[in-house]
N, C-alpha and C positions, 0 to 999 in steps of 0.2 A: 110854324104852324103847318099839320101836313091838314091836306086836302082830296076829298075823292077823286078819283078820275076816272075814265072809261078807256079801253084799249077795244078796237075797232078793227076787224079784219081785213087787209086790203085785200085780199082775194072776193070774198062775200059782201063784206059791206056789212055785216051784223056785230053788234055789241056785244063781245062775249064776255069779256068780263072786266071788274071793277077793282081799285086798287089804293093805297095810298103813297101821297108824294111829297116829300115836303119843298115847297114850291122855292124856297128861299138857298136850297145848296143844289138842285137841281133845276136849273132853270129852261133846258132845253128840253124836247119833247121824247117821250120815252118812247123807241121800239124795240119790241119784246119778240120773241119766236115761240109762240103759246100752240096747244092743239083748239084746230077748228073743229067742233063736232057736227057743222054744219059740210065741212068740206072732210071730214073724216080723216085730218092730216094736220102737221105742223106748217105753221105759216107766220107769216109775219105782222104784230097787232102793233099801229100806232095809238100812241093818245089821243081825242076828241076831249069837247065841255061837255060835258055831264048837263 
């Protein structure tokens, strides 16, 4: 079953975007290197709960 999730910028602190996951082959928590358009750069987004 895949499930939403949120990636969370650790530079800012804002929720920039949403994603899905299937919680059953991927168990550990996803960091992704996405663009911050709050920090105007690539950065590093962990997972949070939705």
């Amino acid at each position: 079953m895949r499930d939403i999730i949120l990636l969370q910028c650790k530079e800012c602190k804002n929720r920039n975007y949403s994603t899905r996951k299937n919680k059953k082959n991927t168990t550990e928590k996803l960091n992704l290197k996405k663009y911050c358009k709050f920090d105007k750069r690539h950065t590093e987004h962990k997972e949070v709960k939705a």
